[in-house]
C-alpha positions in Angstrom: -79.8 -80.4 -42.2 -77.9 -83.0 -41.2 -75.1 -82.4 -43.9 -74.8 -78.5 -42.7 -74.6 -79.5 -39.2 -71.8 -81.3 -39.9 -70.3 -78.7 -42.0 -70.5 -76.4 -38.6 -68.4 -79.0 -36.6 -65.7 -79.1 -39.1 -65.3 -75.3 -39.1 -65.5 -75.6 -35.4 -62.8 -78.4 -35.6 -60.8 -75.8 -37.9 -60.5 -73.1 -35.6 -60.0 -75.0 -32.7 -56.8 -76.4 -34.8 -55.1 -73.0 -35.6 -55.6 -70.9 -32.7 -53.6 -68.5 -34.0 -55.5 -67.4 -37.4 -58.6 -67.9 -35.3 -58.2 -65.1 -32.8 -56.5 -62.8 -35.7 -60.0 -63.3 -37.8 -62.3 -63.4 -34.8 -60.4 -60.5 -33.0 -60.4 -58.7 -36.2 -63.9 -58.6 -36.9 -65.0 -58.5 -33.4 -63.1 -55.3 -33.2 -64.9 -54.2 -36.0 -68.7 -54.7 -35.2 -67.5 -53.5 -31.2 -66.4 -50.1 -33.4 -69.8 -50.1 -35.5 -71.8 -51.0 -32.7 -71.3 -48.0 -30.9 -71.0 -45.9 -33.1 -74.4 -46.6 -34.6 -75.6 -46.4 -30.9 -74.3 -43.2 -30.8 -76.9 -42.3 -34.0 -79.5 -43.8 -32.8 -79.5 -42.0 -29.0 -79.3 -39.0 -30.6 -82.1 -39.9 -32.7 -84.1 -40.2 -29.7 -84.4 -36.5 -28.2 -88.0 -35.6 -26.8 -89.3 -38.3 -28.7 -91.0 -39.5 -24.7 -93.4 -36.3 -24.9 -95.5 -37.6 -27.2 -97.1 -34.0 -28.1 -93.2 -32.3 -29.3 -94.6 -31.8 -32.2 -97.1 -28.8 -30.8 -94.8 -27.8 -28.7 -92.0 -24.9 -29.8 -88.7 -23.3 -28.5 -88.0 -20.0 -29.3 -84.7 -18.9 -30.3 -83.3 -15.7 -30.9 -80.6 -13.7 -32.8 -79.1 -10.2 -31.8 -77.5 -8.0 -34.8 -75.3 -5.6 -32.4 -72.0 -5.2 -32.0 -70.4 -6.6 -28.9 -72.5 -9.6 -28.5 -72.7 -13.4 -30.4 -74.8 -13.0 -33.9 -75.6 -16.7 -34.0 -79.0 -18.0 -32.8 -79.3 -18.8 -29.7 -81.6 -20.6 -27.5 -81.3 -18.6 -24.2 -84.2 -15.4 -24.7 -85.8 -12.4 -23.1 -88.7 -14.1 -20.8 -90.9 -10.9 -21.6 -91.0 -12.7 -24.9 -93.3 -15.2 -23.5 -95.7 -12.7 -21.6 -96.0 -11.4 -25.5 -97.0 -14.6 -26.9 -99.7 -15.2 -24.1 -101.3 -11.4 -24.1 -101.5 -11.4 -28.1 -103.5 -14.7 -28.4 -101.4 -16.7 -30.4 -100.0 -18.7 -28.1 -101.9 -21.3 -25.8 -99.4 -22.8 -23.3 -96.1 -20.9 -22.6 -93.4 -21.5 -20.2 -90.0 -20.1 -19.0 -86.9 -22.7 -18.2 -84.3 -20.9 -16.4 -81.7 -23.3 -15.1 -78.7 -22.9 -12.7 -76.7 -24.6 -10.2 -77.2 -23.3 -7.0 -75.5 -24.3 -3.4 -78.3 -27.0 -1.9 -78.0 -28.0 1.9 -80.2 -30.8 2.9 -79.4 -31.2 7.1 -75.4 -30.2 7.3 -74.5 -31.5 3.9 -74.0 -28.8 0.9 -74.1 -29.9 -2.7 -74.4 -27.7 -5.9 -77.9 -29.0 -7.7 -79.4 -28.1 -10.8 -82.1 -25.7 -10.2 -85.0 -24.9 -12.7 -87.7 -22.3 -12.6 -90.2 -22.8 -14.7 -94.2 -21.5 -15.0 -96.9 -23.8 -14.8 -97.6 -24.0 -18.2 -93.8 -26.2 -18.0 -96.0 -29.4 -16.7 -98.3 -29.6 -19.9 -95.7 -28.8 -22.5 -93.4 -31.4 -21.3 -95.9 -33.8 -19.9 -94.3 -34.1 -16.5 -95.2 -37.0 -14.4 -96.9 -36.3 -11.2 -95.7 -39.4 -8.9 -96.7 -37.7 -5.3 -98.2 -34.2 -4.0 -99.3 -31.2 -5.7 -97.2 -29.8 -9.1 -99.1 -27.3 -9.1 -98.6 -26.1 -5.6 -94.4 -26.7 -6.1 -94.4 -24.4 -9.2 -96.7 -21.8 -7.6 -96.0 -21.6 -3.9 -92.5 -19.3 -3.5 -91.6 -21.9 -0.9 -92.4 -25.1 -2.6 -90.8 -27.2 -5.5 -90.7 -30.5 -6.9 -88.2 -32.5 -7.1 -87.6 -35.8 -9.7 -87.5 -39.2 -8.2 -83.8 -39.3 -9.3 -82.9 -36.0 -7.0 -85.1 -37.3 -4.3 -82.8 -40.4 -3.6 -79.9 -38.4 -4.1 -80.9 -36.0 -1.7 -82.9 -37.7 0.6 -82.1 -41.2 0.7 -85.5 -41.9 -0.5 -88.3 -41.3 -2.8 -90.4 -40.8 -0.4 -89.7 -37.2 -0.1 -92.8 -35.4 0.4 -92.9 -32.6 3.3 -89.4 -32.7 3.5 -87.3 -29.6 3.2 -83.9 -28.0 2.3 -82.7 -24.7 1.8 -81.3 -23.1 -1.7 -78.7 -20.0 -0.7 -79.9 -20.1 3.1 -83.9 -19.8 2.0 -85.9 -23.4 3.1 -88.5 -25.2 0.5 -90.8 -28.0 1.0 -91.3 -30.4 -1.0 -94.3 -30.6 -2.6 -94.1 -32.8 -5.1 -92.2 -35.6 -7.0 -92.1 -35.8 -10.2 -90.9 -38.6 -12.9 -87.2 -38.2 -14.0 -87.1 -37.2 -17.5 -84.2 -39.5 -19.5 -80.8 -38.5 -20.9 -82.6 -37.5 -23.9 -84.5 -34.7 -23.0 -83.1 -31.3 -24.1 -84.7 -29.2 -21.5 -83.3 -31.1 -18.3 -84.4 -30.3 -14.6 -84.2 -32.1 -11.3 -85.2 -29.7 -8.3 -88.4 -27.4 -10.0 -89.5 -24.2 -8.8 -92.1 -21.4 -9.9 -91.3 -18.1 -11.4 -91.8 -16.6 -8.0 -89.7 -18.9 -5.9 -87.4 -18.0 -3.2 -84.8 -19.9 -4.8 -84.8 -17.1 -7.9 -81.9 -14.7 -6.9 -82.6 -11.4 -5.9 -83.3 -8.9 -8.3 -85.1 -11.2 -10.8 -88.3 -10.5 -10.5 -87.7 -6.7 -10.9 -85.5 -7.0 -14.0 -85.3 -10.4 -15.5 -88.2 -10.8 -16.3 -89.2 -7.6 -17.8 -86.6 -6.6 -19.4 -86.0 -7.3 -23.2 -81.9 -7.3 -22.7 -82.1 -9.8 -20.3 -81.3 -13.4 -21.4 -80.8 -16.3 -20.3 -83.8 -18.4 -20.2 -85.2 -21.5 -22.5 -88.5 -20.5 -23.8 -91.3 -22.8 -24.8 -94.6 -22.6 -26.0 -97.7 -24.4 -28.2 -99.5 -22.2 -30.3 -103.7 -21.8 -30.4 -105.2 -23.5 -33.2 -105.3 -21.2 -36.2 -101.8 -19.6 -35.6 -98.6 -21.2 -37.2 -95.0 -20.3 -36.1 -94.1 -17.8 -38.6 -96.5 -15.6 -36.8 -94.2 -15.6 -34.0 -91.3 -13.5 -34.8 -92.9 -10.2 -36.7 -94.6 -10.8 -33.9 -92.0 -10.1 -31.4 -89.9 -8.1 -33.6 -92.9 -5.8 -33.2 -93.3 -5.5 -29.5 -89.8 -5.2 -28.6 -89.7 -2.1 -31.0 -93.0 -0.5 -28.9 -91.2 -1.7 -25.8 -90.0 1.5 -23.5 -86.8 0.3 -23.2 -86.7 0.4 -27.2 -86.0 4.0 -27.3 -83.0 3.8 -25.5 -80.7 6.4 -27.5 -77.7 4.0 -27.5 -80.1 1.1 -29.3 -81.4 3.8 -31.9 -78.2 4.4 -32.7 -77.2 0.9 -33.0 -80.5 0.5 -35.4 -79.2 3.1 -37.6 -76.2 1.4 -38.2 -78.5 -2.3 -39.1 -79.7 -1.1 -42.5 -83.3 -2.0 -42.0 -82.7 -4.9 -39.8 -84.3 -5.7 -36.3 -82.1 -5.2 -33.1 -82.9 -8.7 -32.5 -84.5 -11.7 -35.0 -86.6 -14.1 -33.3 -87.5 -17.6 -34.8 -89.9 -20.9 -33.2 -89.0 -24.1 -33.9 -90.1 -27.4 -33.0 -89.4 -29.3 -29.6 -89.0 -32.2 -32.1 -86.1 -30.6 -34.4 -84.3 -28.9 -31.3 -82.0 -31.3 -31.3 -80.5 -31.6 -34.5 -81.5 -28.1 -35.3 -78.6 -26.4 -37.6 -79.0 -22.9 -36.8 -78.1 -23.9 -33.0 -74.9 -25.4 -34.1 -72.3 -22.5 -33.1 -74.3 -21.3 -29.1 -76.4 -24.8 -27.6 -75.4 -26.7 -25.1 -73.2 -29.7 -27.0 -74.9 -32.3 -24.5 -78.6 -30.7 -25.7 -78.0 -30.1 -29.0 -76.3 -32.6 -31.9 -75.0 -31.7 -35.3 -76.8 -33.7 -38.2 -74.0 -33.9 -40.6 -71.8 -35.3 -37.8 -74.3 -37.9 -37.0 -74.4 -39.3 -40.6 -70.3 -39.1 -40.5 -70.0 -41.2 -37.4 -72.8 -43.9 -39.3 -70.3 -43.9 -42.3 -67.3 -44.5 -40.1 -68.7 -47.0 -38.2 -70.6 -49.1 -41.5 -66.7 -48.0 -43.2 -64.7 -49.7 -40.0 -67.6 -53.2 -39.8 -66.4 -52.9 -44.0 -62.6 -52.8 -43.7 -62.5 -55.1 -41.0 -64.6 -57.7 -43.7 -62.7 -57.1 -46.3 -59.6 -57.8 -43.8 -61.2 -61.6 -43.1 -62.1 -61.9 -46.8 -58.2 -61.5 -47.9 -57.1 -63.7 -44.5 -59.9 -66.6 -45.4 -58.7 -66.5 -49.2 -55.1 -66.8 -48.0 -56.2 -69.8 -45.6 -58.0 -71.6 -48.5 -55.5 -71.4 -50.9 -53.1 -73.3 -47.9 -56.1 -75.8 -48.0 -55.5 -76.9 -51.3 -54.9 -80.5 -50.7 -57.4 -80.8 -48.3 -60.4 -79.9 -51.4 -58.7 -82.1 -53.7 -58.6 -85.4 -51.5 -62.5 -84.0 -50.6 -63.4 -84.1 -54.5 -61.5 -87.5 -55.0 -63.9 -88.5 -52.4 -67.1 -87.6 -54.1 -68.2 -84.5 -53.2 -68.7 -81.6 -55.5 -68.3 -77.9 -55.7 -71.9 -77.5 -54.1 -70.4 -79.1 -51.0 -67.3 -78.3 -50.6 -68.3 -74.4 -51.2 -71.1 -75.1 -48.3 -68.3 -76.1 -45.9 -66.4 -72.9 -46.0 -69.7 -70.9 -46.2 -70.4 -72.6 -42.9 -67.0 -71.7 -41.4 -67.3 -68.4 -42.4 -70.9 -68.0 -41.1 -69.3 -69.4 -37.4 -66.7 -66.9 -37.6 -69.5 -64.1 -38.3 -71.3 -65.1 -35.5 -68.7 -65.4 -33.0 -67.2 -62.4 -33.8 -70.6 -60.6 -33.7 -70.9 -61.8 -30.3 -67.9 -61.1 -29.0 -67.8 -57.4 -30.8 -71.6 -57.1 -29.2 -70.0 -58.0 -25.1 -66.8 -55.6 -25.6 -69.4 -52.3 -27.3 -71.5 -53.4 -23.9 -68.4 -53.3 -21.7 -67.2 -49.6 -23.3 -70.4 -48.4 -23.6 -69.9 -46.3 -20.3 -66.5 -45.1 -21.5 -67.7 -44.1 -25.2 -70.6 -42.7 -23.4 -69.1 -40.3 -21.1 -66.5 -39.5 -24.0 -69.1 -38.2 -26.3 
């Protein structure tokens, strides 16, 4: 122990004597595990999505894909509500909510502020296991003049947590609040911070007459867990079905359009789990990039940042072999003085372990200090 603590004040003693070499390997290598470490940060936020509900895996998102011509033929994760009145009256599904979010013009006192507004249906508080910290839920996501708010959106609204009773107004029409709820982290894909029910004032006008029952309406996240029995490839014959018996259906101008499809539907509809959302590939080309990550990417930006730690070793390996070679006499007076391979190989281990650690230090602070910066870049 003894003879590898000394080994450690040597290469201390070392690059305390050439400065310069010092901060070049240091730097080098700091700059490299700074680079890796966020990068691999990056992988392993994204890894992260939903994982707080601890039930995603019962719990799917529909998506859908429209075959006209005119509109996006990609899936997308905006659908007809109506879909979800579907899944309830046919039996297969158990829980089913609507997330419709907007910004809409907020005044709390004289102060005016777009928030991010979210109807949602009941159902919204068991599939995403909200947190109930004060009042009802149920009452905010009922009432058409009540709505929760998070704890975040409290303070920032209010001043305070403490919000309950309180009220604003959303486009001139005042809500109470009648609950606060937990606020859900940076990786949840269906965000929300002021929550309202399906009948809420703060619904613009003409929703209730046509949003929600009309198939060609889009626009809203869709979420749902299924009964026991039923699995999700039920789900979209399922809809397919009930959009073709659907009044609106025989619409001349969409039989026309269906002639043209070749035997395809109007519109294809697909479930997938809240769990695989995220990194979900058919998504790729219409989610929202700060809901929705691309897989392939994510394994690129690992390789980049493993490839960058790599390069900058190598870079130390060639600088260190360099240095050695300029320490020539310095092993040969060692070996006239008794010690053998074993040690004088254990003395430049030790350095380099010292400069490994340093560097991983400093690299470690500077990916702390940039995390903001990366963060708000990606």
């Amino acid at each position: 122990m003894n003879e590898i603590l000394k080994d450690f004040r040597v290469g201390w003693r070392w690059l305390l004597k050439e400065p310069g070499w010092s901060a070049l390997v240091i730097g080098g290598l700091a700059i490299g595990f700074a680079c890796c470490a966020l990068l691999l940060a990056y992988v392993a936020y994204s890894a992260q999505f939903d994982r707080h509900i601890e039930g995603r895996e019962r719990v799917y998102m529909l998506k859908a894909r429209p075959n006209m011509d005119g509109v996006r033929n990609d899936w997308q994760q905006e659908v007809p509500v109506i879909a979800g009145q579907v899944l309830r009256d046919s039996g297969v599904a158990e829980r089913v909510s609507m997330a419709m979010g907007n910004f809409a013009p907020v005044r709390v006192g004289s102060a005016v502020s777009n928030r991010w507004v979210t109807l949602v249906d009941p159902d919204f508080a068991e599939l995403f296991e909200l947190k109930t910290l004060a009042g009802d839920l149920r009452q905010a996501l009922t009432r058409p003049d009540s709505a929760a708010l998070t704890e975040e959106e409290a303070i920032r609204m209010f001043g305070t947590a403490e919000a309950l009773g309180k009220t604003f107004s959303v486009a001139g029409k005042p809500q109470t609040v009648a609950a606060i709820v937990a606020t859900p982290p940076a990786t949840a894909t269906q965000r929300y911070a002021i929550l309202g029910g399906r009948m809420s004032r703060m619904a613009s006008d003409g929703m209730y007459t046509n949003f929600y029952s009309h198939w060609f309406s889009w626009g809203a996240s869709l979420y749902f867990r299924l009964k026991p029995g039923h699995g999700e490839a039920e789900v979209g014959p399922l809809l397919a079905q009930a959009l073709k018996q659907s009044p609106s259906y025989r619409d001349p101008g969409l039989q026309a359009i269906e002639a043209k499809l070749s035997g395809r539907n109007l519109i294809d509809f697909s479930a997938v789990k809240l769990a695989d959302v995220y990194l979900d590939p058919e998504l790729d080309q219409s989610a929202d990039p700060a809901r929705h990550g691309n897989r392939s990417m994510l394994l690129g930006c690992a390789a980049i940042g493993l490839l960058i730690l790599l390069l900058a070793a190598i870079n130390y390996i060639n600088l260190a072999t360099v240095r050695t070679i300029r320490r020539q006499r310095e092993i040969g007076v060692r070996k006239v003085l008794g010690a053998g391979v074993g040690r004088v190989a254990g003395q430049f281990i030790a350095e380099s372990v010292l400069i490994a650690l340093v560097a991983a230090l400093i690299g470690l602070l500077l990916a702390w200090l940039l995390l903001p910066v990366f963060g708000q870049l990606l």
